[in-house]
Each structure stands twice: as structure tokens, then as C-alpha cells.
VMD Tcl script that draws the C-alpha trace (Angstrom):
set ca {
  {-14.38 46.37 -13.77}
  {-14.91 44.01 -10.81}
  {-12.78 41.59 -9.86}
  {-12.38 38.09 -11.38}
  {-10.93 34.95 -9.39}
  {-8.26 33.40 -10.88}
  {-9.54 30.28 -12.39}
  {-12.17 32.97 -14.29}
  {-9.40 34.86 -15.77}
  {-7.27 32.19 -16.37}
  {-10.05 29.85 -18.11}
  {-9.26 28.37 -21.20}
  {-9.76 30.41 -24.89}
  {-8.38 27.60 -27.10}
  {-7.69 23.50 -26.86}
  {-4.30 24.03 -25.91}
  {-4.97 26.16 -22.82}
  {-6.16 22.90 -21.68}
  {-4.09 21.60 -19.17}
  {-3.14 17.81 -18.83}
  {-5.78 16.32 -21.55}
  {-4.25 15.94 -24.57}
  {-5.58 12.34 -25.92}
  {-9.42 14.08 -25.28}
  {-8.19 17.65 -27.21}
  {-6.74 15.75 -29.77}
  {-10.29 12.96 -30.48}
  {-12.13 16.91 -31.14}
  {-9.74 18.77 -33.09}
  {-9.55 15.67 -35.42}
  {-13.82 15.47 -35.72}
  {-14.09 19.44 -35.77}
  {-11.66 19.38 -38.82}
  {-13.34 16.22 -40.62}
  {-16.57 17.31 -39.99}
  {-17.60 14.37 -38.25}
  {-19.23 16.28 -35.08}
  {-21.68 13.63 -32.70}
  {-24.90 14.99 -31.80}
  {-24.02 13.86 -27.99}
  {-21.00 14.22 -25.78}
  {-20.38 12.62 -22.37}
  {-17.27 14.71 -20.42}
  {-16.47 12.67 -17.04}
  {-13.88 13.13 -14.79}
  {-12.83 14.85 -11.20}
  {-13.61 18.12 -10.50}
  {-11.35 21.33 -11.74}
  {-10.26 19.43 -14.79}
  {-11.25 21.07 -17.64}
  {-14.72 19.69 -18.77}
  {-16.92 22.55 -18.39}
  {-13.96 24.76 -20.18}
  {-13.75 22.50 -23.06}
  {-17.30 21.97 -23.65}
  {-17.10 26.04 -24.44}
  {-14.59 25.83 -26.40}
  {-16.00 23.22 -28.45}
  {-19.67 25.33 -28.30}
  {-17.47 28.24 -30.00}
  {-15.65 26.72 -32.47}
  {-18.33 24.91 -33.93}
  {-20.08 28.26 -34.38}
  {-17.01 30.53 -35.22}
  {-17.45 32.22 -38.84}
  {-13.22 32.56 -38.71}
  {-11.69 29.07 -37.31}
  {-8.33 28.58 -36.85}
  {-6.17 25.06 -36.55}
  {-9.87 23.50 -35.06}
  {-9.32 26.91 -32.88}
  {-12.18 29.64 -32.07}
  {-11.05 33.13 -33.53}
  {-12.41 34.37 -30.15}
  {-12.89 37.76 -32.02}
  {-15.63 37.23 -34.36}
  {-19.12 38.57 -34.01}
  {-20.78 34.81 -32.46}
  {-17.31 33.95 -30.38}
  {-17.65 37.53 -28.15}
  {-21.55 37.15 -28.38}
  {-20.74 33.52 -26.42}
  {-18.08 34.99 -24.28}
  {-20.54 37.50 -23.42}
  {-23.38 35.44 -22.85}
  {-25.36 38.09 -25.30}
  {-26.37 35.22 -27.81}
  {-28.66 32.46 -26.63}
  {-27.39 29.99 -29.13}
  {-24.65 28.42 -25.75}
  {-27.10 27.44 -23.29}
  {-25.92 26.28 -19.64}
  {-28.06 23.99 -17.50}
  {-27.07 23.44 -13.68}
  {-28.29 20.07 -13.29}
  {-27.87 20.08 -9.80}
  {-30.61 23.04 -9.50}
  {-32.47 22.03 -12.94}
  {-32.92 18.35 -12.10}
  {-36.76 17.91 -12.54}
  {-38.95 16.57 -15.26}
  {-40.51 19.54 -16.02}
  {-37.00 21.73 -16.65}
  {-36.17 19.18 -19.28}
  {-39.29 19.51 -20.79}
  {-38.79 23.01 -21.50}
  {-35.24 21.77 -22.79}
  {-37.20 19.91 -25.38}
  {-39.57 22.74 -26.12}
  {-36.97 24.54 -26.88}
  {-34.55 22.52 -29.39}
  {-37.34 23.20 -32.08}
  {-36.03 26.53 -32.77}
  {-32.80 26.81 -34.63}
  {-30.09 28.63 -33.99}
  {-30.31 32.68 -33.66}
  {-26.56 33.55 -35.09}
  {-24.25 30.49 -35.08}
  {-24.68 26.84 -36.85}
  {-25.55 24.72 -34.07}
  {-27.40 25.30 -30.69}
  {-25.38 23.93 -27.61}
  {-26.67 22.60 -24.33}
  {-24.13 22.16 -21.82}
  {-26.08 20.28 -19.06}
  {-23.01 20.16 -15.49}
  {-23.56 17.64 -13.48}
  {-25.68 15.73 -15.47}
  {-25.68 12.92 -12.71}
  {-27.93 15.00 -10.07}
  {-31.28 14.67 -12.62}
  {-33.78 12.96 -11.52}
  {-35.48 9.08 -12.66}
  {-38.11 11.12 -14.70}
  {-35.61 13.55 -16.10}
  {-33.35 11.37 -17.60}
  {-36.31 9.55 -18.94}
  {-37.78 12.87 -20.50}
  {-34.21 13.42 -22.26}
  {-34.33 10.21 -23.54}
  {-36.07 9.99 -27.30}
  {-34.77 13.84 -27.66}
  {-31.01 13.20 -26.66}
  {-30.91 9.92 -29.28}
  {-32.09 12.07 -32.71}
  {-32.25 15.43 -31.46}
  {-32.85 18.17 -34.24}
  {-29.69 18.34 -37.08}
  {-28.19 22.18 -35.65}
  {-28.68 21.01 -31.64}
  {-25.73 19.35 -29.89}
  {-25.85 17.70 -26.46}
  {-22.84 17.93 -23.83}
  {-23.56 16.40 -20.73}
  {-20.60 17.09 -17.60}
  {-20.47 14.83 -14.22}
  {-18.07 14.05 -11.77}
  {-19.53 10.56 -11.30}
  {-20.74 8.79 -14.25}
  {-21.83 5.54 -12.65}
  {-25.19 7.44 -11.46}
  {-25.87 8.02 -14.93}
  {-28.41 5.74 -16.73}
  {-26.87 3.36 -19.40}
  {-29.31 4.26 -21.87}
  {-27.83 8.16 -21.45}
  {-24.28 6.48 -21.63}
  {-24.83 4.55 -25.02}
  {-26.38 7.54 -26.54}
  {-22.91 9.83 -25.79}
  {-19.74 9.89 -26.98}
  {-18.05 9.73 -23.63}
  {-14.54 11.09 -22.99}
  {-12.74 10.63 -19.25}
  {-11.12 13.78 -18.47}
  {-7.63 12.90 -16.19}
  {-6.37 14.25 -12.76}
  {-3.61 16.78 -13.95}
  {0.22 15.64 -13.37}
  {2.14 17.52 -10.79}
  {4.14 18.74 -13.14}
  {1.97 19.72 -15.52}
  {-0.06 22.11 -12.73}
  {3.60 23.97 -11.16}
  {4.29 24.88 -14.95}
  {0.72 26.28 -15.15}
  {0.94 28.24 -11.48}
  {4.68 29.48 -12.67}
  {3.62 30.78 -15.89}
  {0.37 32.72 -14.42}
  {2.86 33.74 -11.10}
  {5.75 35.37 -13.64}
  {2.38 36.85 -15.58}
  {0.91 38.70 -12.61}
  {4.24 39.78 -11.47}
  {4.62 37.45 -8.44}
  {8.00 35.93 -7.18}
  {7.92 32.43 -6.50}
  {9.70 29.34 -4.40}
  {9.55 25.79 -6.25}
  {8.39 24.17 -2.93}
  {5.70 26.49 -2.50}
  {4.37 25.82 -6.47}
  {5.13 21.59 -5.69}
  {2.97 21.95 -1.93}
  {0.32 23.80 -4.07}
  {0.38 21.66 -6.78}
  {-0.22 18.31 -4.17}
  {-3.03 19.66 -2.34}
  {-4.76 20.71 -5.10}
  {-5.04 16.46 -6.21}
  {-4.86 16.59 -9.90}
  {-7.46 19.74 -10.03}
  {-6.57 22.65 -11.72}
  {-9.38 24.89 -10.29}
  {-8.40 23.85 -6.59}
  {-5.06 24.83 -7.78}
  {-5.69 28.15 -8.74}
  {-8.01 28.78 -5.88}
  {-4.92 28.01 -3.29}
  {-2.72 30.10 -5.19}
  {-5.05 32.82 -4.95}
  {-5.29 32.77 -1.34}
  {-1.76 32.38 -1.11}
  {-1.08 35.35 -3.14}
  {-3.37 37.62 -1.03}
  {-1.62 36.57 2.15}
  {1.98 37.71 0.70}
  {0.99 39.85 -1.95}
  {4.15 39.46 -4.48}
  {5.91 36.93 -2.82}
  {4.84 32.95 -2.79}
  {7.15 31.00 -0.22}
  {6.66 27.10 1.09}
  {6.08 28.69 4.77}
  {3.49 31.03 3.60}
  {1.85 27.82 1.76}
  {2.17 25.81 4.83}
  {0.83 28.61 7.53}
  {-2.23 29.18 5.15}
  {-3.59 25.42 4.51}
  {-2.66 24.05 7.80}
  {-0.08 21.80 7.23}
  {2.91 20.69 8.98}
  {6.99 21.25 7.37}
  {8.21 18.47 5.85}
  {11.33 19.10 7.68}
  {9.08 18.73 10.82}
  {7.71 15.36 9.62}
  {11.23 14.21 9.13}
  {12.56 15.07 12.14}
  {9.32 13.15 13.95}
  {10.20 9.95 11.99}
  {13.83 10.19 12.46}
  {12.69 9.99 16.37}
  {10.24 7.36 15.46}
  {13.39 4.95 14.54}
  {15.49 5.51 17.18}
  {12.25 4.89 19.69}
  {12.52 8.16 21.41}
  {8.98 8.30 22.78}
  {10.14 11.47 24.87}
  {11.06 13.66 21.91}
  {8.46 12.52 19.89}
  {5.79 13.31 22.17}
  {7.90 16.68 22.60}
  {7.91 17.40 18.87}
  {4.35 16.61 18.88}
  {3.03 19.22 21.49}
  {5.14 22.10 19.65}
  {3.17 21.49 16.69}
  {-0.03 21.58 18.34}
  {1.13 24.81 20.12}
  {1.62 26.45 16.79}
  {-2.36 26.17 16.46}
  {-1.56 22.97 13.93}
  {-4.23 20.67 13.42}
  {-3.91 17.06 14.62}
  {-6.39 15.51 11.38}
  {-3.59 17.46 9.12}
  {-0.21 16.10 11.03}
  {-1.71 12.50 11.11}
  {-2.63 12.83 6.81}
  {0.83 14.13 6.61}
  {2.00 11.22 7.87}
  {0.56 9.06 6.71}
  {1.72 10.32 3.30}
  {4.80 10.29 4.20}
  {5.70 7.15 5.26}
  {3.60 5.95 2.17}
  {6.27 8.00 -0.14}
  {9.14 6.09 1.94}
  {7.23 3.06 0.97}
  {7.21 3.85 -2.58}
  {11.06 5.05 -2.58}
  {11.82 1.93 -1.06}
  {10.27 0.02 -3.46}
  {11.54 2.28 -6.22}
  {8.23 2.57 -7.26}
  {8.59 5.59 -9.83}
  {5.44 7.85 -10.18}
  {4.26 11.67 -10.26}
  {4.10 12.34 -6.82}
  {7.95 11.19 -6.17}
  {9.39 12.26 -9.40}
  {7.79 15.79 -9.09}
  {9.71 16.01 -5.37}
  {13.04 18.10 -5.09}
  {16.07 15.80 -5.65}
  {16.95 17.01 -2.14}
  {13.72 15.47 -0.43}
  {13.74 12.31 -2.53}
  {17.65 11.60 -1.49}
  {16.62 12.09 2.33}
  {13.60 9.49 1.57}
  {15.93 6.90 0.44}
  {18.26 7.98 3.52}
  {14.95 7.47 6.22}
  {13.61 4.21 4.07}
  {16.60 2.42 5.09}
  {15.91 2.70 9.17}
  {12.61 0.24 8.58}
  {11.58 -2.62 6.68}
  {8.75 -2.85 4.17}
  {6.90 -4.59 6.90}
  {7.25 -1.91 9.36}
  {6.40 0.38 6.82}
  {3.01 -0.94 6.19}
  {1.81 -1.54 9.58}
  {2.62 1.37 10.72}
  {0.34 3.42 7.67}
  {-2.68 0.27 8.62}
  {-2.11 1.63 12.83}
  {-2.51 5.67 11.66}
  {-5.17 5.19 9.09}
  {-7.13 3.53 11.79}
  {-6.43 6.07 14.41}
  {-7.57 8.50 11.51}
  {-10.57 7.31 11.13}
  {-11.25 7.18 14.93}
  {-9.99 11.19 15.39}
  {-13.15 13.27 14.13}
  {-15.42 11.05 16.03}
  {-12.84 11.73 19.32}
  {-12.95 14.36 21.93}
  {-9.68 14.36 22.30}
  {-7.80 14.15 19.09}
  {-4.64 14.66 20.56}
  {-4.12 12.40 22.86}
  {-5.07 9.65 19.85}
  {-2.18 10.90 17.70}
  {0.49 10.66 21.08}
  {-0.73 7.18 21.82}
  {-0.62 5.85 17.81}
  {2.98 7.98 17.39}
  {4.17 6.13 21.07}
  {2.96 3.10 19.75}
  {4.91 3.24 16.67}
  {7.86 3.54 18.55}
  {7.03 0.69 20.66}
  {6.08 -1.91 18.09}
  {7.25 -4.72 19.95}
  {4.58 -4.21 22.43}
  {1.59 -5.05 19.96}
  {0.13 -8.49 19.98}
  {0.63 -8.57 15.74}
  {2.78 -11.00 13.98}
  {4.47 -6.96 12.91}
  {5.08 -7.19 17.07}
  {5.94 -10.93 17.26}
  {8.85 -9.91 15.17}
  {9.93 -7.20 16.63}
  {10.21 -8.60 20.10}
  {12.49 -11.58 18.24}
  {15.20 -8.84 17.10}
  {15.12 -7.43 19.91}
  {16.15 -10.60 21.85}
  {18.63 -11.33 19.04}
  {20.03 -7.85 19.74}
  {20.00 -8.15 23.26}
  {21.75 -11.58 23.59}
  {24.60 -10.25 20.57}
  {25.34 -7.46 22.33}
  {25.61 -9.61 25.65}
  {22.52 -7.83 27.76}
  {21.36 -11.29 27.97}
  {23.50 -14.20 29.10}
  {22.19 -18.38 29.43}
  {23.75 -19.83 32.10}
  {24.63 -23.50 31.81}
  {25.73 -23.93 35.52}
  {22.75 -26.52 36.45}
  {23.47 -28.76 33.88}
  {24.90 -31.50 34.59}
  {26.14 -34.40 31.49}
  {26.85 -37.92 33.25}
  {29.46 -39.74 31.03}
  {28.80 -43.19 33.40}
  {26.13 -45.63 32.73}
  {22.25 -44.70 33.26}
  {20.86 -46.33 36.49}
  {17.53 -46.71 36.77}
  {16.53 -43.68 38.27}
  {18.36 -41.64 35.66}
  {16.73 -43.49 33.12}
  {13.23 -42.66 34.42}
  {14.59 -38.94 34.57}
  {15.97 -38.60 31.13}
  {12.92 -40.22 30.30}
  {10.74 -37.85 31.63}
  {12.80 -35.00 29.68}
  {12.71 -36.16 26.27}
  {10.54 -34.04 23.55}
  {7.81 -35.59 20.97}
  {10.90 -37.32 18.82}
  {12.13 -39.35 21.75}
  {8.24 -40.74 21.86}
  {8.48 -41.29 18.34}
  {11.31 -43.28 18.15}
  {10.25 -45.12 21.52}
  {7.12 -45.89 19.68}
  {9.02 -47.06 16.54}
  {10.77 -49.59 18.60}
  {8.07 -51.03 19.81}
  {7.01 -52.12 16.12}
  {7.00 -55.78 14.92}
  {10.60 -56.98 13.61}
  {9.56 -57.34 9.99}
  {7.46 -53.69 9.61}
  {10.83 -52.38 10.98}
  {12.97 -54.16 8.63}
  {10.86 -52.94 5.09}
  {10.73 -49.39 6.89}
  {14.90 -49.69 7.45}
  {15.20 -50.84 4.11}
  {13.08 -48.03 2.56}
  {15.24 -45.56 5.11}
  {18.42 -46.95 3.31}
  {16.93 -46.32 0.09}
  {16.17 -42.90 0.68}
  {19.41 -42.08 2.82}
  {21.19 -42.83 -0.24}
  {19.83 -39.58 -1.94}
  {19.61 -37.14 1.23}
  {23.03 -34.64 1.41}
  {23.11 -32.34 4.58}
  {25.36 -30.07 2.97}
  {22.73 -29.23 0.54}
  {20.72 -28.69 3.16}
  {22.72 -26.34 4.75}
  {23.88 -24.44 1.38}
  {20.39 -23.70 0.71}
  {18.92 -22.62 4.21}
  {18.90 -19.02 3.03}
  {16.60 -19.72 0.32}
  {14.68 -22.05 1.89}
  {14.02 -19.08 4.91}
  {13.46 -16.76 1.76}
  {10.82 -18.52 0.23}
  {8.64 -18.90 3.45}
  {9.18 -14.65 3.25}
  {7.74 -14.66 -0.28}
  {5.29 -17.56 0.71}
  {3.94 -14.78 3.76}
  {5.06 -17.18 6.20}
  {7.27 -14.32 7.88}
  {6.32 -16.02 11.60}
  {7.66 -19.37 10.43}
  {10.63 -17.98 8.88}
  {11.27 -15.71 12.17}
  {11.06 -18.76 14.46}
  {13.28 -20.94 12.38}
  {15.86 -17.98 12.30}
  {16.53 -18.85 15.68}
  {17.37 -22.73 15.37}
  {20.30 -24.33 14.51}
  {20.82 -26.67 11.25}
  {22.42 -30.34 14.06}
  {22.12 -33.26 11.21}
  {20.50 -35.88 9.44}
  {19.57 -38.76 11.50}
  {18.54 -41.37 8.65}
  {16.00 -39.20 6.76}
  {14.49 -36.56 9.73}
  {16.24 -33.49 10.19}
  {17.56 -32.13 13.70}
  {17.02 -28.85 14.54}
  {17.78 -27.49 18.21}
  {17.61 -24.11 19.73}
  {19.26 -22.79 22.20}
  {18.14 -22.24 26.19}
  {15.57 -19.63 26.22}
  {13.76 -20.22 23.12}
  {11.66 -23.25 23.99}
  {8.53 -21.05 23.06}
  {10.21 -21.35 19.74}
  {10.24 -24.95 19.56}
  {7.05 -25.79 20.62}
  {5.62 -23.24 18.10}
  {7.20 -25.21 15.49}
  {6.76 -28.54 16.62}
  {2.91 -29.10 15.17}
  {2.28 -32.03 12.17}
  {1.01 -29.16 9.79}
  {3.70 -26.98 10.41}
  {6.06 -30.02 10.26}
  {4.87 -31.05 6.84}
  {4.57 -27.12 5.22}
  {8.30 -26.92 5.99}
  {9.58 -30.24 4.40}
  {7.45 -29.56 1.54}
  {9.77 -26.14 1.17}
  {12.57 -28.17 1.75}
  {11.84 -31.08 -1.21}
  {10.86 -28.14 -3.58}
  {14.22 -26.22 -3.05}
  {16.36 -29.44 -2.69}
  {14.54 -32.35 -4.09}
  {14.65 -34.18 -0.53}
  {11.91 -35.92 0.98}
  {12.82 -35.23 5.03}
  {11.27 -35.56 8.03}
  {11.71 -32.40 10.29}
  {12.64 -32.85 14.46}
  {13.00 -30.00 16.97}
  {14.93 -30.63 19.77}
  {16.51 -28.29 22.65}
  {20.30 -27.90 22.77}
  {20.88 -29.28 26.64}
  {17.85 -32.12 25.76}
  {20.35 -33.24 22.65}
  {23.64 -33.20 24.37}
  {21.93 -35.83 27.07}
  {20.94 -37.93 23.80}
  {24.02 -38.06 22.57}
  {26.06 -38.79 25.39}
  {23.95 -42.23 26.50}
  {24.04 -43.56 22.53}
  {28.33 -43.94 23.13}
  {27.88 -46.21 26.08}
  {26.99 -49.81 25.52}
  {23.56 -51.24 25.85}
  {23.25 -52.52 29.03}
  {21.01 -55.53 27.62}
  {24.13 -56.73 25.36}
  {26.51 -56.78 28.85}
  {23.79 -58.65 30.39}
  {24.01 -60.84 27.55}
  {27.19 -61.34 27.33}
  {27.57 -61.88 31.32}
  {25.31 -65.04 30.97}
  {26.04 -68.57 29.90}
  {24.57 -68.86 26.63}
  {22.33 -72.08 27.08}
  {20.44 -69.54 29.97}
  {20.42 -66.91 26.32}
  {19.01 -69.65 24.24}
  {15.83 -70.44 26.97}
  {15.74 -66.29 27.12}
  {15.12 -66.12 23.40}
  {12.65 -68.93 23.44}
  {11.06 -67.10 26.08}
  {10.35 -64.13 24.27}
  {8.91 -65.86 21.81}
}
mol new
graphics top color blue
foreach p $ca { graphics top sphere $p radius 0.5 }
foreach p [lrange $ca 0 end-1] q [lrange $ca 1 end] { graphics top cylinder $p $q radius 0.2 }
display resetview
């Protein structure tokens, strides 16, 4: 007897061979036993899922003298003729081949005559979707009230190319990727059949790459078995499809977090010296750092849960050396350098710059970058790399002259002109506006302010204001001055300041601010050495008032009436 691939030997007899579609098994055991069999079917779904299996299951039992629970005997005189192929009553149409006007008129020559041995006369057209305009128009008035003993079932992979006035006249039913799990039990049941010892991570590797179909599956397996004969091990698996250890990949992100661009580029040209190929390390990464997304997120589905309780612990353990953020730009920067590799002469070097730059965030022009180059000036100045040196400032406790008045003038921000210009305002504007700043200084509390900074910084996060929220991280929380809030930062961050100091940007955060504390605020950024000069002046006296004082007050009196 020749030889028979796996999926061939392995195909389904009965509905419960069917792996992974139990709501579609179920719909057609229940209409086989009531009798209430459609004259059309419709089976969709990805390829190696079972359609074209249980379309002849269904072609049997509909035709089987013996029955049995909705089952084909499988050993009556019309179930072996069908197995056989030796009765004509089963016929199989490769669309794909068959997709012309003129084969499906000889389809509808043909469903005049009944039935040679069984009850009904099944066509099982596979993928249906490749006919043609005039084909599907052919099948048309015949598929909608075909003869009483004929029975339609039309396979595709991609039901959207099929006409809707096929679709309405079928009884559709979506066939599912199979689980993970569901396709190792399946592998491990035919392994201990054929007498072939097996390793768990060698079923689970299998079982991924196959992506929900069964037929792909079995096809690996088979390869797999004929490499190692009766023994199936995870580096057998991973020498015969190309991919790279896990262990490998963990090690290479482990390197990615501590930024050692020397052994990642070392790890890198080991794999490629084991004949690896680049398009298969750069997939495997990017899976993986999509799993340490998901474990991060403790976002539970088939692809984590089916992992070894080994490999999802050391996920957790890596997910907590980056961020979500870093997570995510980093799969955007390899899925882009993915797409870029087949059209690349030199693949390699593509997957050494995206690794290096991965290690070197900070140097992208990204808000992802932006950020990074902030922490690492926070961690720089905490761990005392970077020092501000306060040596050339100099505080004068004596009263301004008027050359230091011109100077301190000269150094004030966009709040000094503000206030200047407020000032300058008639005397009854600025007594409703004081009386309206009383009013509302009566309801502003700093402290409140302060207690609920942290949330206030959180919801720009959850707002995706994350550049906003990293600037502000770096300012300090001075005081309320009437109703506008100082902020300063220190030396060194004036790029900071001026980043922040913009009307919109202004007005975004004091909305934040009157949501979270119910106080209507006016926002001020000021620099730490620019604020200690402010203060120190507003202690001495105004030189005006000594003046004032100083003079007789009949010269005060013509002064006034002056001014008027």
C-alpha cells in the first residue's frame, strides 16, 4: 500500500474527529436527526480547519443505510463505496481548476439524474470563491430549488468574493482557527498512536506555527517526525522550521534593557552564523515582545495560557524592565524594519541597526525618545553625574539702582510682562478685577493643589498627554499668588519651561486642574534663580513711598494734581 501523509490518515470518520468546531458539529447533528437537511450549505473559514472533512462526513451520513448518534456506520455498502470513491453519488469540484461557465453547466446537466445507491447526490464545490462572474451566475436558478435528492456544499477560505445572491441562498457556517490546546492534544494522541516520544515544547512550537490549522499542523509534525524518526524534541522543531530558541530571544531582550549594544550585536551574528534567517529572528521578536505586552497587561488568551508556566513566569519577570510605552514602540520600529527586509539587500545589517536602536531609544526624535532622554537626565542628576552650579549668581539684598532695575528687567519671563501690563490698567478696571480676585481667592486652597498633583499628572497620562505630563514632572509646585499658580524649574530645564509656557497649553492644564479640584487658576512658569530675584526686591520698600515721604506734603498735593 503506498504511503499516506498524515493529515490523509488522520482525516476525520465521524463529527467528533472534528477538531475545535463544536457549535458547527452540533447545528448538523441536530438537522441530520430532525430531518430538517437545507438543500445548500456555505462552510467558510481558514485553511486546514475542517470544512472539506466535514462536508464528507455530512455527504455519508446522509446516505448511510446504518446511522449511528447522526454518525456514518463507515462500514456499510454506500459509506466504503464514498470512502472509495467507487460510487458517483459524492461528487468533488475544484473550483479553483473548474471555475468556468461551461463546467457548471455540466453541473446542471447533471443534477437531473438521481442518485445511483444512496438518498441524496452531493456536490462539494472547494473554493467556491475562485468561479468566475458567469459561473456563479449559471449556478444561480439551480443552487436556489435544485432537484429534492441533490444537496449543495460550497467551501472557501474567503467568503467576501462570493456573490450575495450565492450567500442568501446557503446556510453558511464559519469554521474557527483551532485553540492551541486543542491542536497539542490532537498531535499527542496521533504521536503516542504511531509510537513516537514526545517533548511538550516541541507539540506547543508546532502547535503556534501551524496558526489555528490543523492540516499545517500535521504537515510540520510530519516533517518533524522524519527528521528524528521516534523522537520529537523543541530543538529538532526549531532546526527544521527555522526559528530562533526562545531562550535565545530572551537572552537578546534581557541585553536590550540593560542597553548593551555590544552583546546584542554579538548575540545577533551567532544566530546568523548558525545559518538562521534574519525575516524569522525579527517575527520572533516581534512576537515576543507582543506576548510581554499582553502579560503585562494581563491580557489572558490562548497563545499565553497554552505557554509553559515556566516561560509565562520569566515574561512577567522581563515585562517589568519596560513600560507599556516602550513596549509598543519598539513592536511599531521592528514591524517597519520588517516590512523594509525582503525588499533589502542586506537584511542583516537592518535587523543590527533596528535591535541598536532599541537600545538607544533616547536617540529617536519620537515623543517614545523625548521621554527617554528626560529619565535619563533625572537619573543622571539623582545619581550626581550632573551637578548645577549656582556660583554666578549673585542675590542683592540692598535697594535696586537704576541700572539693576533695567537688568532685572531685562530678565524677567512672560508673567513679569503680564503683571507690568496689569499695572498699567486704569484704577477702577483694577479695582472690579481685585475685587473679583478676592472673590475667587476665597475658594482657591494650595494644599489641595498639592495633594492632588499625582492625579492631576495621571490624568494627562490617560488623556495621551504623556509629553505634558513628562515636562511638568520636572517643575516644582512654589504657590498661589492671588489666583495664578507658580511653577519653577530648576537651572537646566529652561527648554522645559518654555515648552510649557504657550496660552493653549496654559489653558489645557488649568482645565485638568478645575476638573480634579474644582479651582479656576491661572498657571505661571517661572525659573528658580529668575524667582528668588522676585522675591527678594518685593521685601524692600518702594522707593516711590520714601520719595514720598521725604517731601513736604503741599509739594505731594501739586504732585497728585499733576498726575491728574
Amino acid at each position: 500500500m503506498s504511503y499516506k501523509a498524515l493529515y490523509r490518515r488522520w482525516r476525520p470518520k465521524v463529527f467528533e474527529d472534528v477538531i475545535g468546531q463544536e457549535q458547527v458539529i452540533t447545528i448538523l447533528k441536530n438537522q441530520i436527526n430532525s430531518s430538517n437537511i437545507a438543500h445548500a450549505y456555505l462552510f467558510t473559514g481558514t485553511r486546514g480547519t475542517g470544512k472539506t472533512s466535514t462536508a464528507k462526513i455530512f455527504a455519508r451520513v446522509v446516505n448511510c443505510l446504518n446511522p449511528k448518534d447522526a454518525n456514518p456506520c463507515n462500514s456499510c455498502e454506500v459509506c466504503e463505496g464514498i470512502l472509495t470513491e467507487n460510487i458517483m453519488d459524492v461528487i468533488e469540484i475544484d473550483a479553483a481548476s473548474n471555475n468556468g461557465v461551461d463546467n457548471v453547466r455540466e453541473v446542471r446537466e447533471n443534477v437531473k439524474y438521481p442518485p445511483s445507491k444512496g438518498k441524496y447526490k452531493i456536490y462539494i464545490i472547494d473554493e467556491v470563491h475562485m468561479l468566475s462572474t458567469g459561473a456563479f451566475n449559471a449556478l444561480l436558478k439551480t443552487l436556489e430549488e435544485p432537484p429534492s435528492y441533490v444537496i449543495f456544499i460550497l467551501a472557501t477560505t474567503e467568503p467576501h468574493k462570493i456573490p450575495a445572491t450565492i450567500l442568501s441562498r446557503c446556510q453558511r457556517f464559519d469554521f474557527k482557527p483551532v485553540k492551541i490546546r486543542d491542536i497539542m492534544g490532537h498531535l499527542s494522541f496521533i504521536c503516542d498512536e504511531i509510537g513516537v516520544t514526545w517533548d511538550e515544547e516541541a507539540l506547543r512550537l508546532i502547535a503556534i506555527n501551524s496558526e489555528g490549522a490543523l492540516r499545517d499542523a500535521l504537515s510540520i509534525l510530519e516533517r518533524c517526525i522524519s527528521f528524528s524518526e521516534d523522537t520529537l524534541t523543541y530543538e529538532n522543531v526549531v532546526s527544521i522550521l527555522g526559528m530562533v530558541n526562545y531562550e535565545f530571544i530572551f537572552n537578546l531582550v534581557d541585553k536590550v534593557a540593560e542597553k548593551d549594544t555590544s552583546n546584542v550585536l554579538t548575540l545577533i551574528n551567532e544566530m546568523v552564523m548558525e545559518g538562521k534567517e534574519v525575516s524569522q529572528l525579527m517575527k520572533d521578536l516581534i512576537s515576543h515582545f507582543r506576548n510581554l505586552l499582553l502579560v503585562k497587561m494581563n491580557v489572558e488568551i490562548d497563545e499565553i495560557l497554552s505557554l509553559s508556566e515556566e516561560r509565562q513566569k520569566r515574561l512577567q519577570e522581563q515585562g517589568r524592565l519596560f513600560t507599556i510605552n516602550q513596549i509598543t514602540s519598539f513592536i511599531y520600529s521592528l514591524s517597519d524594519i520588517e516590512g523594509k527586509l525582503k525588499y533589502s539587500a542586506q537584511p542583516r545589517t537592518l535587523i543590527e541597526i533596528a535591535v541598536i536602536g532599541l537600545c538607544n531609544k533616547e536617540l529617536d526624535d519620537s515623543l517614545e525618545g523625548i521621554i527617554e532622554r528626560v529619565k535619563q537626565l533625572e537619573k543622571n542628576i539623582v545619581s550626581g553625574e550632573i551637578t548645577v552650579n549656582r556660583s554666578n549668581v549673585n542675590i542683592s539684598s540692598s535697594v535696586p539702582n537704576k541700572a539693576s532695575i533695567s537688568s532685572s528687567y531685562s530678565q524677567k519671563n512672560k508673567y513679569d510682562e503680564k503683571k507690568s501690563m496689569d499695572e498699567e490698567e486704569p484704577k477702577e478696571e483694577n479695582m472690579i478685577r481685585e475685587e473679583e480676585i478676592i472673590n475667587n481667592n476665597s475658594l482657591l486652597d494650595f494644599g489641595a493643589i498639592q495633594s492632588n498633583w499625582q492625579n492631576i499628572l495621571e490624568e494627562l497620562r490617560k488623556e495621551k498627554k504623556a509629553q505634558i505630563q513628562a515636562l511638568l514632572m520636572e517643575g516644582s509646585l512654589v504657590k498661589l499668588d492671588k489666583d495664578t499658580l507658580l511653577i519653577s524649574f530648576k537651572d537646566g530645564f529652561g527648554f522645559h519651561r518654555e515648552a510649557l509656557d504657550k496660552e493653549k497649553t496654559k489653558e489645557y492644564i488649568s482645565g485638568i486642574i478645575k476638573r480634579l479640584t474644582g479651582q479656576s487658576i491661572r498657571l505661571s512658569f517661572v525659573m528658580e534663580d529668575q524667582l528668588i530675584t522676585e522675591i527678594e526686591p518685593k521685601e524692600e520698600k518702594d522707593p516711590l513711598e520714601i520719595l514720598k515721604e521725604a517731601l513736604p506734603k503741599e509739594i505731594h498735593e501739586i504732585l497728585e494734581i499733576v498726575d491728574e
